[in-house]
LUMMAR-110717 format. One line per field, with one value per atom (N, C-alpha, C, CB): residue number from 1; residue in one letter; chain; atom name; x, y, z. Coordinates in nm, 2 decimals, decimal comma. Glycine has a CB too. Example, Ala and Ser with C-alpha at 12.3 -4.5 7.8 and 13.67 -1.06 7.14 Angstrom:
REM LUMMAR-110717
num: c(1;1;1;1;2;2;2;2)
residu: c(A;A;A;A;S;S;S;S)
chaine: c(A;A;A;A;A;A;A;A)
atome: c(N;CA;C;CB;N;CA;C;CB)
X: c(1,32;1,23;1,32;1,13;1,28;1,37;1,29;1,41)
Y: c(-0,57;-0,45;-0,33;-0,45;-0,22;-0,11;0,00;-0,06)
Z: c(0,78;0,78;0,78;0,90;0,71;0,71;0,79;0,57)
//
This chain:
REM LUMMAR-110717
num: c(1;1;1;1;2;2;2;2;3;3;3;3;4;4;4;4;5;5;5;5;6;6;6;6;7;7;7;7;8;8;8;8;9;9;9;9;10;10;10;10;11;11;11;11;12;12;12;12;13;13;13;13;14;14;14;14;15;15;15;15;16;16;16;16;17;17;17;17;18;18;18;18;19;19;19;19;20;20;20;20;21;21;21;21;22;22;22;22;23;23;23;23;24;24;24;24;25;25;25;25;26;26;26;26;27;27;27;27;28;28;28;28;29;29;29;29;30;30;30;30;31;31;31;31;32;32;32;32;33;33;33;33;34;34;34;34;35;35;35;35;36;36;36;36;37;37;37;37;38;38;38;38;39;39;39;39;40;40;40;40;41;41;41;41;42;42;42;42;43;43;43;43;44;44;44;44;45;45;45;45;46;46;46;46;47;47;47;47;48;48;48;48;49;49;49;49;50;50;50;50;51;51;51;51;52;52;52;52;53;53;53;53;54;54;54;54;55;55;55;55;56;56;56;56;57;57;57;57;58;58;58;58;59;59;59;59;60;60;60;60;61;61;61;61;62;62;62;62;63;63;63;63;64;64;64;64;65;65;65;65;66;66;66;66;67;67;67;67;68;68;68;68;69;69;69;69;70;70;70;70;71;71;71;71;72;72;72;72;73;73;73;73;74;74;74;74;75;75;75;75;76;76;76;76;77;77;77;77;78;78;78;78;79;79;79;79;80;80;80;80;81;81;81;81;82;82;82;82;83;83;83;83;84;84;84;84;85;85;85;85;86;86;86;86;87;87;87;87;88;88;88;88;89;89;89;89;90;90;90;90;91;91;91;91;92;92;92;92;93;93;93;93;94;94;94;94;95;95;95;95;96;96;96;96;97;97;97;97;98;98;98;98;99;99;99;99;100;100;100;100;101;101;101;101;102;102;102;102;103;103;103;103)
residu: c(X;X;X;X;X;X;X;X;X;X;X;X;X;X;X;X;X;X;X;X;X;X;X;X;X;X;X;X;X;X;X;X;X;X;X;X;X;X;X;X;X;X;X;X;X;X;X;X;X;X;X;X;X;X;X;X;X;X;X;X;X;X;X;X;X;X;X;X;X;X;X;X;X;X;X;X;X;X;X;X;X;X;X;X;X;X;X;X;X;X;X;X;X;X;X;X;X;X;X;X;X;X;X;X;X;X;X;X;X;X;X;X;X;X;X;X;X;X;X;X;X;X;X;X;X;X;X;X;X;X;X;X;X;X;X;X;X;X;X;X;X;X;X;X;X;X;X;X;X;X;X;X;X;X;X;X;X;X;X;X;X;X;X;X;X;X;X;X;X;X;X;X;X;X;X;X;X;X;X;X;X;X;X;X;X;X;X;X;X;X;X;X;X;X;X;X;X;X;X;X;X;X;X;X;X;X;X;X;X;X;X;X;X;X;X;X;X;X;X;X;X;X;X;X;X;X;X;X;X;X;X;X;X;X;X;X;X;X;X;X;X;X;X;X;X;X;X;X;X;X;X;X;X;X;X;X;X;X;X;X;X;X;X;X;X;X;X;X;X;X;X;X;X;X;X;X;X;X;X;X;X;X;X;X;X;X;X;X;X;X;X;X;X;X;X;X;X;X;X;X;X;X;X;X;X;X;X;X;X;X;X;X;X;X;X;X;X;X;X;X;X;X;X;X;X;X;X;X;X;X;X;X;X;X;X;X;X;X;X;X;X;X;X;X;X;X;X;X;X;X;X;X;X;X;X;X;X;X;X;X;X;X;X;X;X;X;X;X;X;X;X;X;X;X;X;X;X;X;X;X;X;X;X;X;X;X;X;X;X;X;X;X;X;X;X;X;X;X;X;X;X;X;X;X;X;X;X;X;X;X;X;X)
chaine: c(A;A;A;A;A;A;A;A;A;A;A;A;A;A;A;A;A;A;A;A;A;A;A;A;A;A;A;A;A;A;A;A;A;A;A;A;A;A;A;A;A;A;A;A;A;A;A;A;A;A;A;A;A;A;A;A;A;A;A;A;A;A;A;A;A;A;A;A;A;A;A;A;A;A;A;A;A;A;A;A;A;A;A;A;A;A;A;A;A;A;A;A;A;A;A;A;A;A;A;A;A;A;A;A;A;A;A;A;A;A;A;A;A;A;A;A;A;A;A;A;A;A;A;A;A;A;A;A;A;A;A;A;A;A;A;A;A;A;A;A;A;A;A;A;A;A;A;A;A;A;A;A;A;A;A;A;A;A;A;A;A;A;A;A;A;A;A;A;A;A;A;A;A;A;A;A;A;A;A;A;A;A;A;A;A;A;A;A;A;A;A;A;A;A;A;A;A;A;A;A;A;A;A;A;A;A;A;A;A;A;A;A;A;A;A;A;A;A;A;A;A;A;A;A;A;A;A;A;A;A;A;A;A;A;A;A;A;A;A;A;A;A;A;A;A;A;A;A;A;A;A;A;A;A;A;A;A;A;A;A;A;A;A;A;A;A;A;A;A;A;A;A;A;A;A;A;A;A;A;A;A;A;A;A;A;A;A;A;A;A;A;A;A;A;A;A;A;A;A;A;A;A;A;A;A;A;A;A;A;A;A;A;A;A;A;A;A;A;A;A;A;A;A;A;A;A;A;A;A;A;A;A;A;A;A;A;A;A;A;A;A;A;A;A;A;A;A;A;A;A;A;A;A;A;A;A;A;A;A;A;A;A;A;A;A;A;A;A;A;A;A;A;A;A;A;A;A;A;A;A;A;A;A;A;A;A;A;A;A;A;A;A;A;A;A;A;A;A;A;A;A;A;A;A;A;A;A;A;A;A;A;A)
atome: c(N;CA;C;CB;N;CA;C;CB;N;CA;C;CB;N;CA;C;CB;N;CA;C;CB;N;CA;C;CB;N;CA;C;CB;N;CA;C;CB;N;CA;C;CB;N;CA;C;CB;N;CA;C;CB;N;CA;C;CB;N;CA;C;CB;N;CA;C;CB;N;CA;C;CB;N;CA;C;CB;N;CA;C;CB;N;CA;C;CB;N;CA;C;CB;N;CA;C;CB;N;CA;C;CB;N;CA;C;CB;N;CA;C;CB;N;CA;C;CB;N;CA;C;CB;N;CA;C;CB;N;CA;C;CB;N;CA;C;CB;N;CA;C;CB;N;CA;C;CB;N;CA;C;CB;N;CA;C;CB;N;CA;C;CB;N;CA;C;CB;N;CA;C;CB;N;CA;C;CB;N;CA;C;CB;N;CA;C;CB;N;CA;C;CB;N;CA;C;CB;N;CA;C;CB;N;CA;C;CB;N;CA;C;CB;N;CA;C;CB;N;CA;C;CB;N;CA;C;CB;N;CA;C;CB;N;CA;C;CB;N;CA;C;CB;N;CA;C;CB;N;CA;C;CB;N;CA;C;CB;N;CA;C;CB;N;CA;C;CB;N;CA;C;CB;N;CA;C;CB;N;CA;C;CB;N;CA;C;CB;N;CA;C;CB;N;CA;C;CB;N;CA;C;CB;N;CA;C;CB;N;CA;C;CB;N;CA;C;CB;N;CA;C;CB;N;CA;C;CB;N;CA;C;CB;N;CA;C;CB;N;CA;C;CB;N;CA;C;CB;N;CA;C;CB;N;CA;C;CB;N;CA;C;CB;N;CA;C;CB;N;CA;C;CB;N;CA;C;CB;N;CA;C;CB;N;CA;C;CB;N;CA;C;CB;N;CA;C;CB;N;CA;C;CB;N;CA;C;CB;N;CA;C;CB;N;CA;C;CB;N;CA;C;CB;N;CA;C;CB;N;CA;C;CB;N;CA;C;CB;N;CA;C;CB;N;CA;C;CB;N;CA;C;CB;N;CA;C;CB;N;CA;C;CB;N;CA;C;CB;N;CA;C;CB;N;CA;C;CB;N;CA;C;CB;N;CA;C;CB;N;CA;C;CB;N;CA;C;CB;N;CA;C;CB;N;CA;C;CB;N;CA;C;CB)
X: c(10,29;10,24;10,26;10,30;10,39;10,41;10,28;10,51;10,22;10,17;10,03;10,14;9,98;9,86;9,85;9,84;9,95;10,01;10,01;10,17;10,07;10,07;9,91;10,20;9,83;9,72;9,62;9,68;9,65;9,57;9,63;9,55;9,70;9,76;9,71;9,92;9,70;9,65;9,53;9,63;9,43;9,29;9,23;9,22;9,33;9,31;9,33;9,37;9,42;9,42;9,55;9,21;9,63;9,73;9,86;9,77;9,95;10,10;10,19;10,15;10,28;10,36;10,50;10,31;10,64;10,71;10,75;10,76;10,86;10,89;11,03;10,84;11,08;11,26;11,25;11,35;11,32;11,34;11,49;11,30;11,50;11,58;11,73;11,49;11,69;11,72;11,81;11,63;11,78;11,83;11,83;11,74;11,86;11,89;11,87;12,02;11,72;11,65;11,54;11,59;11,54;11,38;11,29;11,41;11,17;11,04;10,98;10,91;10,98;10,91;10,79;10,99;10,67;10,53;10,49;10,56;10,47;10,44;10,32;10,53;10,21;10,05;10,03;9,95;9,99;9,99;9,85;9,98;9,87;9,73;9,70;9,71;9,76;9,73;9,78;9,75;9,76;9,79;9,77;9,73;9,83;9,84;9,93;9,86;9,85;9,97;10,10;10,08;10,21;10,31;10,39;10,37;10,27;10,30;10,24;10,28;10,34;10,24;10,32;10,27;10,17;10,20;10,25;10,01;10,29;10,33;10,33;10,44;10,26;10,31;10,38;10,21;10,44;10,52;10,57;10,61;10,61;10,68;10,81;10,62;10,89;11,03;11,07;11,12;11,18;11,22;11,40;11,28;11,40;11,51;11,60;11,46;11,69;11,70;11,66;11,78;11,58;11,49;11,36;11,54;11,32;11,18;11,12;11,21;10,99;10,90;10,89;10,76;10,92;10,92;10,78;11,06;10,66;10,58;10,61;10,46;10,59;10,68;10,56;10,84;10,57;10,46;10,60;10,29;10,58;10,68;10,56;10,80;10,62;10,53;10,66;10,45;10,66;10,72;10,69;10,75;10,82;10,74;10,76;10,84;10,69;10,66;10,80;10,51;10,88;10,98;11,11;10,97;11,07;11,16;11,18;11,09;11,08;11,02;11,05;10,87;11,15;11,23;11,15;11,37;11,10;11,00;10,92;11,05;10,82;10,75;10,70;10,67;10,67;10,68;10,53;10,83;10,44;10,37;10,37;10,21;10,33;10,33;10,23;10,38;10,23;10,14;10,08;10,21;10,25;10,16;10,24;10,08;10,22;10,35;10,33;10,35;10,44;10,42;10,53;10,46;10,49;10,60;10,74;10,50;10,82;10,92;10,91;11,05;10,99;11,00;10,91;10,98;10,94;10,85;10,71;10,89;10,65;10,47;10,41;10,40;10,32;10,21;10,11;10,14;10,07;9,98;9,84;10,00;9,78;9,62;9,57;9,52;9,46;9,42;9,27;9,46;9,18;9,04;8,90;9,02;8,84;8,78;8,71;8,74;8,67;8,62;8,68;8,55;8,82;8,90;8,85;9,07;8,85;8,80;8,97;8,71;8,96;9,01;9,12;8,94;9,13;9,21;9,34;9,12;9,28;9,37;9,43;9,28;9,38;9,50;9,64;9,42;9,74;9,84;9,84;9,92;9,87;9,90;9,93;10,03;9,90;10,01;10,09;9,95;10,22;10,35;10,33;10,52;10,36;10,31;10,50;10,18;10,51;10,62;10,66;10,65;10,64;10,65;10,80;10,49;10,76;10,74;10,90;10,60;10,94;11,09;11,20;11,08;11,13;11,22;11,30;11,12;11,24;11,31;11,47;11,23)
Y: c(9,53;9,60;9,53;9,74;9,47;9,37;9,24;9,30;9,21;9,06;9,14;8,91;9,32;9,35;9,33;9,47;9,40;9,43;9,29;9,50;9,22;9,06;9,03;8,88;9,04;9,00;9,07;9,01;9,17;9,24;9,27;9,36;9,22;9,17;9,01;9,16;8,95;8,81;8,83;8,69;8,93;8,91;8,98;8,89;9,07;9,12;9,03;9,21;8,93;8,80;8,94;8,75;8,96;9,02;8,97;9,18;8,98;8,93;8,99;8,93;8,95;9,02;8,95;9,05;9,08;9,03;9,03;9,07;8,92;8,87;8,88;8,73;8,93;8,94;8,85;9,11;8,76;8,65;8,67;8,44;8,73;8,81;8,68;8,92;8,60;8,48;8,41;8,43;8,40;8,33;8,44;8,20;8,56;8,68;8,65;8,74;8,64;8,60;8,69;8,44;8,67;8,78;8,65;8,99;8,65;8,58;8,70;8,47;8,67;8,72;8,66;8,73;8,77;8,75;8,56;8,76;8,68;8,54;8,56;8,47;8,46;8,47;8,40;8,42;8,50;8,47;8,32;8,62;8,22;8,17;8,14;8,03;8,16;8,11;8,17;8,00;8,23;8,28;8,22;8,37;8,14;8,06;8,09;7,98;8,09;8,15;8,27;7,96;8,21;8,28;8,22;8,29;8,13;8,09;8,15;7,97;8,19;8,25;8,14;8,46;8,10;7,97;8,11;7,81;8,08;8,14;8,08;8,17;8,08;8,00;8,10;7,88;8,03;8,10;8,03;8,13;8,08;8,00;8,05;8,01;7,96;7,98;7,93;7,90;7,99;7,94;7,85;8,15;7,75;7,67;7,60;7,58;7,58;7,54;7,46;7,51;7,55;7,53;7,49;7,42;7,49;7,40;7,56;7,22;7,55;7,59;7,50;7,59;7,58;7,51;7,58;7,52;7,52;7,57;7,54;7,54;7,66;7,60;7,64;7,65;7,62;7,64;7,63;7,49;7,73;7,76;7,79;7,88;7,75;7,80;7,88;7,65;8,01;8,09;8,17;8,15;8,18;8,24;8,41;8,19;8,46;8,58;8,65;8,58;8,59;8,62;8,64;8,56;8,59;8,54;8,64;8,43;8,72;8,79;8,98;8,73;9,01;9,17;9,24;9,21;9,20;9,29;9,26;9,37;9,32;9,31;9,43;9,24;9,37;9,45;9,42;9,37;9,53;9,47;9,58;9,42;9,57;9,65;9,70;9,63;9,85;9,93;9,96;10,08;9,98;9,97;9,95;10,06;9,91;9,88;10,00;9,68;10,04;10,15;10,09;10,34;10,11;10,02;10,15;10,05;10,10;10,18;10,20;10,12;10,28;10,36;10,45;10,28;10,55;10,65;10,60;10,71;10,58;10,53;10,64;10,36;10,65;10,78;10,70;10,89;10,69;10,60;10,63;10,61;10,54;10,59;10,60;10,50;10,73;10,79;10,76;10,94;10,72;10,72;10,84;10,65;10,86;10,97;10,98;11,01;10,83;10,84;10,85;10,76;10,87;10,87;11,07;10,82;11,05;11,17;11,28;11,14;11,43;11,50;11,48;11,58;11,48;11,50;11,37;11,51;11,25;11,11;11,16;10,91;11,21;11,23;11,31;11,33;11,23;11,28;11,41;11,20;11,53;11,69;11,65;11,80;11,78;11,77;11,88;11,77;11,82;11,91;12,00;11,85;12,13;12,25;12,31;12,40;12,32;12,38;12,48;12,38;12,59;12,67;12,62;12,67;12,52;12,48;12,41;12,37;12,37;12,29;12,39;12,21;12,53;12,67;12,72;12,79;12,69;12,73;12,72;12,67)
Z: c(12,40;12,29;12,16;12,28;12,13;12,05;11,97;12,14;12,17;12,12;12,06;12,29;12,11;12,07;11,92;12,11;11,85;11,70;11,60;11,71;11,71;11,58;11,61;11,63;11,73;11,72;11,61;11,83;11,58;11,54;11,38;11,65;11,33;11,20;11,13;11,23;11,32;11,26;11,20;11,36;11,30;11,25;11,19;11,31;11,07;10,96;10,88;10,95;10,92;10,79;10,73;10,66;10,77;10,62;10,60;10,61;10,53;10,52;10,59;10,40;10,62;10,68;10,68;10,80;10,75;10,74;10,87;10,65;10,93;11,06;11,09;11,09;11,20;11,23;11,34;11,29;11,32;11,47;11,51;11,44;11,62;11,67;11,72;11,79;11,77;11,78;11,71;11,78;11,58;11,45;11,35;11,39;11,40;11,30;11,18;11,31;11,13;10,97;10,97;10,94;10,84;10,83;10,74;10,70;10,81;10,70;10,65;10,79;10,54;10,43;10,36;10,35;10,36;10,30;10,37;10,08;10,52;10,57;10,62;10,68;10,68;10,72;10,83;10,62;10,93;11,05;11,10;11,11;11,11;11,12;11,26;11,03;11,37;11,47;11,60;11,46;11,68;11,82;11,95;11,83;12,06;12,13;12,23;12,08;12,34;12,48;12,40;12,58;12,37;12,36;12,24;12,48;12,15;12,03;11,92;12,01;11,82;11,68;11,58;11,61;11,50;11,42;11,27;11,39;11,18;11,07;10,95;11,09;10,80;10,76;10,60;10,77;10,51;10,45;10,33;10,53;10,21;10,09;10,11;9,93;10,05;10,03;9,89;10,13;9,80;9,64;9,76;9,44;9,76;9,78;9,67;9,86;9,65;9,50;9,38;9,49;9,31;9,20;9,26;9,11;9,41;9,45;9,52;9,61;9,51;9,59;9,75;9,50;9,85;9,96;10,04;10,04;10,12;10,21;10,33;10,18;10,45;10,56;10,63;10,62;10,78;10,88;11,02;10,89;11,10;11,19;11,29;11,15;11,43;11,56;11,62;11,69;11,65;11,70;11,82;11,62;11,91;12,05;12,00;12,25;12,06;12,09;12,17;12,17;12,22;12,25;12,18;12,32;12,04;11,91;11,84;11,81;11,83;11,75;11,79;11,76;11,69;11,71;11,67;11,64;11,51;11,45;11,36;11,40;11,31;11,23;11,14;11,29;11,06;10,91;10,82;10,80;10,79;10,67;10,55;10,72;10,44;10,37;10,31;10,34;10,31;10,35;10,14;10,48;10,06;9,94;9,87;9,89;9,69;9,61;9,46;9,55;9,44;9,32;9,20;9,39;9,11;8,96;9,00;8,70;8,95;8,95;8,79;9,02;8,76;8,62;8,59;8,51;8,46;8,43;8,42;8,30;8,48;8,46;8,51;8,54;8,47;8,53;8,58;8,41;8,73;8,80;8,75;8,97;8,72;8,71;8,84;8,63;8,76;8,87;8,86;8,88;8,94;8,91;8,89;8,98;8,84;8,86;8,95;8,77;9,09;9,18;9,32;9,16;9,29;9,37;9,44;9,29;9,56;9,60;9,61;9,77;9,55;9,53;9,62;9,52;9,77;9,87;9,86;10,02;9,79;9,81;9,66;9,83;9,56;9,42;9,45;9,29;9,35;9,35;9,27;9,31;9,35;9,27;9,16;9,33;9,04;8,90;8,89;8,76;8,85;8,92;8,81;8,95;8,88;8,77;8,74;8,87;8,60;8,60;8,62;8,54;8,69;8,78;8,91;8,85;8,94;9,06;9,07;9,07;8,94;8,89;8,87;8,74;8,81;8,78;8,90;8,73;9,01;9,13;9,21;9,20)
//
């Protein structure tokens, strides 16, 4: 079920994040480019000291505990998210009615 999920992550083309169970590490914001018998090629940036590093790893499918992508990112702090006025009714965030806080 594993190898279905990274397949189907690869060929969405999206990022993702990787647990290699093995070398207990996590890759982060990594892009899957290649699927091969029981190899997934990976590739990935790293900050190493002061350098930008680009890596490319071939990892077995056996390596591999978990995977992670992410689904969305929201600012932290008071910000009020814009909302669009084409955004259809059912995907907007409620407005909290003060009523609702008195409780």
């Amino acid at each position: 079920m594993l190898h279905r999920k990274i397949y189907q992550l690869y060929s969405d083309g999206q990022e993702v994040c990787l647990f290699l169970r093995d070398q207990q590490r996590w890759i982060e914001r990594a892009k899957i480019t290649d699927i091969e018998g029981d190899l997934v090629t990976v590739r990935y940036e790293s900050d190493e000291e002061d350098e930008l590093c680009a890596w490319e790893e071939m990892i077995r499918l056996e390596s591999i505990g978990s995977i992670q992508r992410k689904l969305a990112a929201v600012p932290r702090g008071n910000i009020e998210p814009l909302v669009s006025e084409d955004c259809p009714e059912v995907e907007r965030f409620p407005n909290p009615s003060p009523d609702t806080n008195a409780e």
